[in-house]
C-alpha positions in Angstrom: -40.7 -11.8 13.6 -37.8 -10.7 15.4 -36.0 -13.5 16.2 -36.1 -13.8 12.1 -34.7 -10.7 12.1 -32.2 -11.5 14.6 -31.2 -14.6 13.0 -30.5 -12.9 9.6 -28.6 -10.3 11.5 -25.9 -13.4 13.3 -25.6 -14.8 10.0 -24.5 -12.0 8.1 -22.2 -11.1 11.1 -20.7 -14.3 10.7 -20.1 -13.9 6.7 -18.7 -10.7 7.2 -16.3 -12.0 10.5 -15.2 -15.1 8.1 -14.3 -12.7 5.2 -12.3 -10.2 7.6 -10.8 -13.2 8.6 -9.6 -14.6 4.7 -8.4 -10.5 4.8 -6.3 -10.8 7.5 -4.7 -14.2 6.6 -4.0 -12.6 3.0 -2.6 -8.9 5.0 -0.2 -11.3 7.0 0.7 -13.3 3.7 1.7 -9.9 1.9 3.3 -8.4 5.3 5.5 -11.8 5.2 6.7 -11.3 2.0 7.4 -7.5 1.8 9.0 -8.3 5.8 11.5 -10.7 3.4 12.3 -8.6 0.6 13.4 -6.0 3.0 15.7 -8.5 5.1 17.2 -9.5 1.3 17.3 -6.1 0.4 19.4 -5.3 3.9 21.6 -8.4 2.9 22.6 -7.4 -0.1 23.0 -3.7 0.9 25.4 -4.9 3.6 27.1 -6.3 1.4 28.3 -3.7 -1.1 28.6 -1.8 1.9 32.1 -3.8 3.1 33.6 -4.4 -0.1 
């Protein structure tokens, strides 16, 4: 009985690790693309900046 128990227990751990990992990848996807629009953002600020 408990290593039933047990066995459900690993397996749900691993659902719940594999989903916190598809999280992560889609946190560093986001981080990526805010991270850009801030450089273009700074680009473009410079820019206007000098002229």
């Amino acid at each position: 009985m408990k290593v039933d128990d047990e066995k459900i227990s690993v397996e749900k751990l691993n659902i719940e690790v594999k989903n916190l990992r598809k999280e992560v990848e889609n946190m560093k996807v986001i981080l990526r693309n805010l991270l850009q629009i801030v450089m273009e953002n700074d680009e473009e600020d410079d820019y206007y900046e000098y002229t």
